[in-house]
C-alpha positions as CSV (number, residue, x, y, z in Angstrom):
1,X,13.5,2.8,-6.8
2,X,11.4,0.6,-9.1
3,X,14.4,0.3,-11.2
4,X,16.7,-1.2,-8.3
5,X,14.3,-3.4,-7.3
6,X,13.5,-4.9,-10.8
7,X,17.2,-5.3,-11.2
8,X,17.5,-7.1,-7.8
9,X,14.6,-9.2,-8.9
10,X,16.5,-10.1,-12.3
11,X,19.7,-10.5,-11.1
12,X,18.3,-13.0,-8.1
13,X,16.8,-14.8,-10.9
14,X,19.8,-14.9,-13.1
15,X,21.5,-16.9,-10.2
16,X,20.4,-20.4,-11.1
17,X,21.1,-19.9,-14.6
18,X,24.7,-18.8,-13.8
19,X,24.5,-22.1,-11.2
20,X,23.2,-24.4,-14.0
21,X,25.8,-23.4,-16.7
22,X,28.7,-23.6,-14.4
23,X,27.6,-27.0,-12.7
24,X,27.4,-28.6,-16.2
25,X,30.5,-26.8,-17.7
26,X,32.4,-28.0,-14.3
27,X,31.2,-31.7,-14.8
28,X,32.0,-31.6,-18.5
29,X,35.5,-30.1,-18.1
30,X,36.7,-31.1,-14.8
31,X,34.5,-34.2,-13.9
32,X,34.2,-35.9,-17.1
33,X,37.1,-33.9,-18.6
34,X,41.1,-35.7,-18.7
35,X,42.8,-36.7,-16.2
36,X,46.0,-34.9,-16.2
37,X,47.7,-36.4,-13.4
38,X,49.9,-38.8,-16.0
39,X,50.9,-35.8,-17.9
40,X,52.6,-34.0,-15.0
41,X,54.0,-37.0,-13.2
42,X,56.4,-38.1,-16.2
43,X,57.0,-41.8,-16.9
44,X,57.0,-44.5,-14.2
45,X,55.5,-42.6,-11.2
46,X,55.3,-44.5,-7.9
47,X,52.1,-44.7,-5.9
48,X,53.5,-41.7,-4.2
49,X,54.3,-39.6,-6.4
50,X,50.7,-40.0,-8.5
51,X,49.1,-39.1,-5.2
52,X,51.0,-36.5,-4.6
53,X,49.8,-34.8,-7.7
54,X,46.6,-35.9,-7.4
55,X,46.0,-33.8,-4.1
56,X,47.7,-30.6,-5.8
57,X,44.9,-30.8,-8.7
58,X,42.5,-31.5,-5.8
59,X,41.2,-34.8,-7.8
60,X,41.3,-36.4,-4.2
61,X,38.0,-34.1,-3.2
62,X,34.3,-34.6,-3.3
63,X,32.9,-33.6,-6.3
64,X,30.8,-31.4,-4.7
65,X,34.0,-29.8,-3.0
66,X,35.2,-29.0,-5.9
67,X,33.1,-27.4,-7.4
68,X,31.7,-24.6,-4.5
69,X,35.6,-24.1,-4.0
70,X,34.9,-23.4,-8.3
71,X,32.2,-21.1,-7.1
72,X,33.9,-19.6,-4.8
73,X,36.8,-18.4,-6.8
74,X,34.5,-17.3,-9.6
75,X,33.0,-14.9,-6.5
76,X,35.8,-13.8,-5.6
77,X,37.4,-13.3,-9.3
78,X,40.5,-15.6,-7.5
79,X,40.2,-18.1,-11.0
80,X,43.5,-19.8,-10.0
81,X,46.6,-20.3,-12.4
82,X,46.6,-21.2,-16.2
83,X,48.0,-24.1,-16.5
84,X,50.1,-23.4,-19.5
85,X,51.6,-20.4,-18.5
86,X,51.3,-19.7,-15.0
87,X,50.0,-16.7,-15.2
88,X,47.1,-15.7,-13.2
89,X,43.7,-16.2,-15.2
90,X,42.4,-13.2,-13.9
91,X,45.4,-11.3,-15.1
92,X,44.7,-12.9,-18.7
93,X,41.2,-12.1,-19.2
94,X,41.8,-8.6,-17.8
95,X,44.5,-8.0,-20.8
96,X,42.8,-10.0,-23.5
97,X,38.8,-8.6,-22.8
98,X,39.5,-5.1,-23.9
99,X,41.2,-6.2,-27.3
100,X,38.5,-8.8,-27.8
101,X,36.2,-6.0,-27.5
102,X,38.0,-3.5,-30.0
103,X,38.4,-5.6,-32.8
104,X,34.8,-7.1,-32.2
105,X,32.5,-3.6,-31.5
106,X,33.5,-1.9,-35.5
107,X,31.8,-5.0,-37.1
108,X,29.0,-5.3,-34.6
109,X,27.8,-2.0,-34.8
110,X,27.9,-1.7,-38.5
111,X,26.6,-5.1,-38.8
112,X,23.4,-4.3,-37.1
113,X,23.4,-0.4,-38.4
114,X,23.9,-1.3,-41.9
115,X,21.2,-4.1,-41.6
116,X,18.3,-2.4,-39.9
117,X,18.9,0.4,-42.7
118,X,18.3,-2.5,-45.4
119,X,16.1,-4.2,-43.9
120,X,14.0,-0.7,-44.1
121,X,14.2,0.2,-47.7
122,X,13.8,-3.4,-48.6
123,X,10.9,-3.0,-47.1
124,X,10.2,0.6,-47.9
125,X,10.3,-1.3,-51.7
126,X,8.8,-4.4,-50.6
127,X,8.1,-6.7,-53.9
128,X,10.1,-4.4,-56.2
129,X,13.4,-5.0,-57.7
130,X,14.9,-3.4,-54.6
131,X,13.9,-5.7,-52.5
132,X,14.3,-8.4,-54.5
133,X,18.0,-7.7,-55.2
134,X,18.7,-7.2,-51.3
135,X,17.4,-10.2,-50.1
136,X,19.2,-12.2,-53.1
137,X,22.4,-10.7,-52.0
138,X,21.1,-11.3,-48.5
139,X,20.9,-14.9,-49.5
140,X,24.5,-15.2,-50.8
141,X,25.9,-13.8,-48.2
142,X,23.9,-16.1,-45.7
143,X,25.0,-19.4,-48.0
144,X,29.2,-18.6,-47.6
145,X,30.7,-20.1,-44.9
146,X,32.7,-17.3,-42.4
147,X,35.9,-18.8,-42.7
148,X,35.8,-18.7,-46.4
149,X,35.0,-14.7,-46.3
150,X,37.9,-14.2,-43.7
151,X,40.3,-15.7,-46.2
152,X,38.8,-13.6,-49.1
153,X,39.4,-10.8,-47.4
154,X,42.6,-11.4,-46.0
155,X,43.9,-12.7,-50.0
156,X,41.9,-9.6,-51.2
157,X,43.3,-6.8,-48.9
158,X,46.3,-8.2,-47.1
159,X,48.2,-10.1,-49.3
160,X,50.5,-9.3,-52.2
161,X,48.1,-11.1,-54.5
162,X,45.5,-8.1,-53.5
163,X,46.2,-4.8,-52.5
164,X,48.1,-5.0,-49.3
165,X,46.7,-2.8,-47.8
166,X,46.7,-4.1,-44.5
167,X,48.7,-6.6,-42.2
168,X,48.1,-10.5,-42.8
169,X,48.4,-11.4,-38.8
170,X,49.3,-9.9,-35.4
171,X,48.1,-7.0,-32.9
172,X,50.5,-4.3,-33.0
173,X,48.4,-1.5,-31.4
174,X,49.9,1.8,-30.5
175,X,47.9,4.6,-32.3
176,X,44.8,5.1,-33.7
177,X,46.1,4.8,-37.0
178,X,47.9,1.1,-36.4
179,X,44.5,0.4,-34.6
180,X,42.9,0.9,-37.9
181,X,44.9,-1.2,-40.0
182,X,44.5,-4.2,-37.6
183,X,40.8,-4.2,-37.3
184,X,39.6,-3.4,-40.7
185,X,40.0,-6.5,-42.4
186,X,38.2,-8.7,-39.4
187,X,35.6,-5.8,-39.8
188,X,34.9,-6.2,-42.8
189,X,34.3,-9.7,-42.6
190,X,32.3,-9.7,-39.5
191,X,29.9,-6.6,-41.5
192,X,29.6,-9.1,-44.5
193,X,28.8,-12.5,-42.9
194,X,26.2,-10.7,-40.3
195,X,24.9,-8.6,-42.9
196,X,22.6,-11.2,-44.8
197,X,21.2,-12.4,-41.1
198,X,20.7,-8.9,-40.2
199,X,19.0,-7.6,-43.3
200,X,16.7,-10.4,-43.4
201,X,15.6,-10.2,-39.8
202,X,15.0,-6.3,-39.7
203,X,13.3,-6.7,-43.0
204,X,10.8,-9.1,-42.1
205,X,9.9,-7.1,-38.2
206,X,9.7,-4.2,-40.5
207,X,7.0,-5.3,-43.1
208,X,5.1,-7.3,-40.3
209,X,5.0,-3.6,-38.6
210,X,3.6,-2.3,-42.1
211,X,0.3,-4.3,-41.1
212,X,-0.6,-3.0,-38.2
213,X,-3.8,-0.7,-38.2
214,X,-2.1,2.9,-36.7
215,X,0.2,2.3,-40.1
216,X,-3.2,2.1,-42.1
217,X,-5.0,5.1,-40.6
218,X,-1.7,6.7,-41.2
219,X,-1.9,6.4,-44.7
220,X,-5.5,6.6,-45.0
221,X,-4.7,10.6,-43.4
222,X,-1.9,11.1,-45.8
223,X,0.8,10.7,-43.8
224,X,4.1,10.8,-46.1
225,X,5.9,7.3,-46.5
226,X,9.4,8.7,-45.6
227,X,7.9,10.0,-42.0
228,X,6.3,7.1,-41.6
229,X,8.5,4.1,-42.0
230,X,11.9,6.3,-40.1
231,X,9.5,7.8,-37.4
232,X,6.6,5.4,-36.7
233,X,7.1,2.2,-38.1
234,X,11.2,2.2,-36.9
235,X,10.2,3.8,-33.4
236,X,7.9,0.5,-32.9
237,X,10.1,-2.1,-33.8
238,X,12.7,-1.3,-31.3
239,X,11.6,-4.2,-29.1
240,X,12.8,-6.9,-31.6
241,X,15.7,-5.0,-32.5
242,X,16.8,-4.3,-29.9
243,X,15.9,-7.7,-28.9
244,X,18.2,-9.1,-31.8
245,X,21.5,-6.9,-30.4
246,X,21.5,-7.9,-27.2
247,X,21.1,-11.6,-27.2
248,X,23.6,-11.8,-30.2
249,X,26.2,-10.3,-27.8
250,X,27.2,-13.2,-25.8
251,X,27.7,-15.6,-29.0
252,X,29.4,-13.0,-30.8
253,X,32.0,-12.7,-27.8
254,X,32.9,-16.3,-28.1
255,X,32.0,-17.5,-31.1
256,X,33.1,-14.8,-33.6
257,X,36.1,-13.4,-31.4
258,X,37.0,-17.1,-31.2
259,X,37.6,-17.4,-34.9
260,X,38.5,-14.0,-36.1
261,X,41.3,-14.2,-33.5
262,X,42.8,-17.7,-33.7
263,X,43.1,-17.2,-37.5
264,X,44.5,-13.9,-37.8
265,X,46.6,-14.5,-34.3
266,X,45.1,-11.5,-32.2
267,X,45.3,-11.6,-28.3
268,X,42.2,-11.4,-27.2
269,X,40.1,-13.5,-25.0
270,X,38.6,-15.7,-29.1
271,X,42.5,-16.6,-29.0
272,X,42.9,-17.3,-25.3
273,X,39.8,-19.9,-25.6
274,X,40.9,-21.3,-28.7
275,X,44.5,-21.9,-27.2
276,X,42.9,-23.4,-24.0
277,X,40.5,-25.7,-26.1
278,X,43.6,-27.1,-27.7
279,X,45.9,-27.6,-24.4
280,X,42.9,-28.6,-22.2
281,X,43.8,-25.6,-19.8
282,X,40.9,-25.7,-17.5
283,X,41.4,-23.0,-15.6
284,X,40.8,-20.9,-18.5
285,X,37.8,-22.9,-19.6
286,X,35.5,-22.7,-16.5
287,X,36.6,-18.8,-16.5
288,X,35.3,-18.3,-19.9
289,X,32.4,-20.2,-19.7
290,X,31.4,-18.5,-16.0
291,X,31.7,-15.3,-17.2
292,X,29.7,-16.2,-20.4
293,X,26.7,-16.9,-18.5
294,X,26.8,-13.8,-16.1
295,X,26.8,-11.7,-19.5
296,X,23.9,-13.7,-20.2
297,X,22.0,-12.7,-17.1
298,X,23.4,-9.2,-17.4
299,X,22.5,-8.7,-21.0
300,X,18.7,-10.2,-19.8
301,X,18.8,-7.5,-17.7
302,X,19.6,-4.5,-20.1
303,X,17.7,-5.8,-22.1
304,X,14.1,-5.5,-20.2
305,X,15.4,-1.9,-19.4
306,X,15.9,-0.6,-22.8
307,X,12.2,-2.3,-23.4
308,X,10.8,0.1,-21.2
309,X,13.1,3.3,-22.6
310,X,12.0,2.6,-25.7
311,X,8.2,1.9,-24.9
312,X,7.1,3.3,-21.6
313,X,4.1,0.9,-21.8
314,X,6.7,-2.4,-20.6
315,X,5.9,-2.7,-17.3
316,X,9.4,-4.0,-15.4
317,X,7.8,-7.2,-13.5
């Protein structure tokens, strides 16, 4: 019961962030955006004509018309036609979300599991040469731009000048085996860009952690330094962590799926965005955006419930 009615709480909460984002993103794109009456009318239009197309687009209503007839399609998940295609955006982001989601989860999760591991025996060897050689190649990997390590990659592994191993471009998913080929190389990249970030991050929770006093009395009893760095010092750094995950979710959706799939031409919702961007589709746009911001408030709210899994002292207020 507590749990339902902290969640109502959140999500009631999470409704004027989801208002704000949408009321700026509608005034940006729609508002403010290009007025695409003179590209459907063709050349030499007639007073007619331009108001004809006007009304169709709806540019003749209030602003503030517009945009609760905006909030009511995103309620009903009715986000109208894309205007390049035709086909119904709802229908797009329905087909595109779940490959966005298979080629971005692989480099995610190894991205943050392969980073809270360093980031502990960094710390574990805090001011020795381990350390010191984790957070220089920590450093590197920070200080390379993400494009430039897709195209390394994709030279390295998927062209003939590498080993060619894998496919240069596409999304031609049937098995298990095809979905591996396709998702390895973006993996890869995604694990190396994130993992300087990461390792640096974890590293630095997890040596502020080494200071507190239960990690001194610890030590002062004899407690072995394997046991407590993996079962004490990990255990209480959770909230951070998990901190970290979950609010990197929403930018790695649009952001990294957004540039992993326009370059290497996968069909996801990166591509969709990136191909809507271009055209000015704004159907697509105010979707995107919308649905950005109530993964926001969602991941707010997994967020504070994992708190209190974690550490049954979070009180959900």
């Amino acid at each position: 019961m507590e749990l339902l009615q902290y969640s109502l709480r959140k999500i009631a909460t999470g409704i004027p962030l989801v208002i704000g984002v949408t009321l700026i993103s509608f005034l940006l794109m729609v508002y403010f955006g290009p007025d695409k009456t003179y590209e459907l009318v063709g050349k030499n239009p007639t007073a007619e004509q331009i108001a004809e197309v006007r009304a169709e687009l709806g540019y003749d209503q209030p602003v503030a018309v517009r945009y609760l007839d905006y909030l009511r399609e995103l309620v009903t998940l009715d986000l109208g036609f894309s205007d390049s295609t035709g086909e119904r955006v709802s229908a797009i982001l329905a087909r595109t979300i779940p490959i966005s989601a298979a080629v971005a989860l692989p480099g995610f999760i190894l991205g943050n599991l392969f980073g809270v591991l360093l980031g502990l025996f960094a710390a574990f060897y805090r001011g020795v040469w381990p350390d010191k050689f984790i957070m220089a190649a920590a450093a590197i990997g920070m200080s390379i731009s993400f494009l430039i390590v897709i195209i390394a990659f994709q030279i390295l592994l998927s062209s003939s000048y590498g080993l060619n191993l894998f496919p240069v471009r596409g999304w031609d998913v049937h098995s298990i085996g095809d979905y591996v080929l396709y998702v390895t190389v973006p993996t890869l990249a995604t694990v190396f860009v994130a993992l300087g970030y990461n390792t640096r991050f974890y590293r630095s929770v997890i040596v502020e952690e080494t200071t507190r006093d239960y990690v001194r009395t610890a030590r002062a009893f004899g407690m072995p330094a394997g046991p407590l760095y993996y079962k004490l010092i990990l255990k209480n750094c959770m909230i951070p962590i998990i901190t970290r995950i979950m609010f990197s979710i929403p930018f790695v959706v649009i952001s990294g799926s957004l540039l992993i799939e326009s370059y290497f031409g996968i069909p996801g919702v990166g591509k969709v965005t990136y191909d809507a961007i271009v055209t000015g589709d704004q159907p697509i746009l105010k979707a995107v955006v919308a649905l950005t911001a109530v993964l926001l408030v969602a991941v707010q709210l997994l967020t504070d419930i994992m708190y209190r899994w974690v550490d049954p002292r979070v009180a959900l207020k």
